[in-house]
N, C-alpha and C positions, 0 to 999 in steps of 0.2 A: 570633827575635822582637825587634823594635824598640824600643827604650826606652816603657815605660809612666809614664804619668800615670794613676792609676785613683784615683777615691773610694772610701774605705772607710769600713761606716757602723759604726760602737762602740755596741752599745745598753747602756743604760744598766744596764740586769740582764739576766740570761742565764732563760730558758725559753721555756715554747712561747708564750707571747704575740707572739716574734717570728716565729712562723713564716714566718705569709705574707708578711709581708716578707723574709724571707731567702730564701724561695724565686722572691720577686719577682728579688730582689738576682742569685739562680743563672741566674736566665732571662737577665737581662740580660746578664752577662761570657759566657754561654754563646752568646748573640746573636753578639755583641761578638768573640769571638774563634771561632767556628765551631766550636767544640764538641760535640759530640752524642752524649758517654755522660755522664750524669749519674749520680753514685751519694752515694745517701741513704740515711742511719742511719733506722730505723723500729721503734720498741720493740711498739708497739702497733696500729701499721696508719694511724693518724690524722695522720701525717705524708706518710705513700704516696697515702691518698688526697686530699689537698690538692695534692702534686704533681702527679697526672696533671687536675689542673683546669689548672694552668698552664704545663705542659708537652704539646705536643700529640706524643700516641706515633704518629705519621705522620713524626714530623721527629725527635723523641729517643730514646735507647737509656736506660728508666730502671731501675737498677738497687737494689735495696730491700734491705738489707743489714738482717736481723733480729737480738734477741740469739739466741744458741746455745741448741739445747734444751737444757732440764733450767739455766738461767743462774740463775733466781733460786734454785735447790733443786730436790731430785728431787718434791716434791708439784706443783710447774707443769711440765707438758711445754712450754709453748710460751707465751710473752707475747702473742704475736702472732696473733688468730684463725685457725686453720686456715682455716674455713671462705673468711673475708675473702681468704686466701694464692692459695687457688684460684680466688676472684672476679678478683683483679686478675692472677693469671696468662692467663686468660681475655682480659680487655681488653689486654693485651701486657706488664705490667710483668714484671724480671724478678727474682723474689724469692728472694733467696740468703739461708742461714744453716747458720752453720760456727763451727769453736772460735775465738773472737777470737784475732787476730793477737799481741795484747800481753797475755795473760793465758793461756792454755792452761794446763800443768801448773804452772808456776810463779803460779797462782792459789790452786791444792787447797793448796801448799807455806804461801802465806802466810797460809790461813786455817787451816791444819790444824795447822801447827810454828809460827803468827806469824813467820815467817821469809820475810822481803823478796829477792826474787831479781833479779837486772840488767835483766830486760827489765821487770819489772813497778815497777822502782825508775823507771828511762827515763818510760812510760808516768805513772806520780804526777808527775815533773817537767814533765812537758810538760803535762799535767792544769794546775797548777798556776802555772808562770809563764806559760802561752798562755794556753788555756782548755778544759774540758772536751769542747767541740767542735772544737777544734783536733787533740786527741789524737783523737778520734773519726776526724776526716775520714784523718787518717795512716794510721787502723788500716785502714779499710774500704778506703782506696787498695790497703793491699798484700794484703787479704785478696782483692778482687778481681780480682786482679793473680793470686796464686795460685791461682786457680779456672778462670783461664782468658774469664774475663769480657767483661774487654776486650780491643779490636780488634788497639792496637799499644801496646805500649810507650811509644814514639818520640812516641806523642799526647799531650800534653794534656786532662786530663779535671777535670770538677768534682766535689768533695766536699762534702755539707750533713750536718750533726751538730748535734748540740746538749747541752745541761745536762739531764741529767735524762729533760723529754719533750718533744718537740716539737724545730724546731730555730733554731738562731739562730749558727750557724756557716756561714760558705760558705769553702771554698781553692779555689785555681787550682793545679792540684798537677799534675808531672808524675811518674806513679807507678811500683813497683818492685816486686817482689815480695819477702816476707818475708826470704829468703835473701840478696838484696840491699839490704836496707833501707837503705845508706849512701849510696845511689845515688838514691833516692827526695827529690823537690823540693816544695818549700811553694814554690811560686812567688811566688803573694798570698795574703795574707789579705785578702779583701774584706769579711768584714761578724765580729764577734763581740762577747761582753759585754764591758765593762769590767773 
């Protein structure tokens, strides 16, 4: 790839108010540099469905990265409507959900012992001097990366995350799978909060 000149847009606060624009923003560089696996963080479904309004699944591969069952406690199976999961599997999205990349068992450790372990220490830094959707888009890179998701390696793919709900993060990331995570590229950050 040739030297870039790319606009990046900084909103002013981070949540779902930026969605549609960051999802505008993913259309656009995904245009722009031929792209066509998109994968998006979706806590609740309401970000998946706003994507497939502007992404047309004839031309993208969009891939809906849920949290993990059982994420918020064992009293929620699922944040994200069953029922909805199997609506948009139907219309072609493809909706994955798996133990997050940066929290697994070294998650139970820091809420169970208060005791902060490397990857989840990694994951707070990047949380915190990026932004919470920066870590997002990294994680869902390599989780779908280890599921077998995407096409190649060797591609270039977009990642939309966000604060919270909704999103307001887009990367130009070329991704890696967990066990390689050194190897894994933030290429751009094109759009996040302040």
């Amino acid at each position: 790839m040739a030297d870039l000149n790319l606009e990046v847009t900084y909103f002013e606060k981070g949540g779902p108010q930026n969605t549609e624009r960051a999802l505008e923003i993913a259309k656009k560089y995904a245009d722009q540099f031929g792209i066509k696996e998109i994968i998006i963080a979706s806590t609740t479904g309401i970000t998946a469905q706003k994507a497939k309004k502007i992404f047309d699944l004839k031309n993208y591969k969009l891939i809906i990265v849920t949290h993990s069952y059982y994420f918020g406690g064992i009293d929620k199976r699922q944040e994200f409507p069953e029922e909805l999961i199997e609506d948009l599997r139907k219309e072609g999205l493809i909706i994955f959900s798996t133990t997050h990349a940066f929290g697994s068992v070294e998650r139970s450790f820091r809420m169970s012992l208060k005791q902060w372990a490397p990857v989840e220490i990694m994951a707070k830094y990047i949380r915190e001097n990026f932004s919470q959707g920066t870590k997002v888009c990294m994680e869902i890179a390599t989780m779908v990366a280890d599921a077998g998701l995407i096409s190649n390696l060797d591609d270039d793919i977009i990642c939309i995350g966000g604060t919270g709900r909704g999103a307001d993060t887009v990367c130009l990331i070329k991704p890696m799978t967990t066990s390689l995570f050194h190897q894994l590229r933030v290429k751009a950050i094109l759009a996040k909060p302040l």
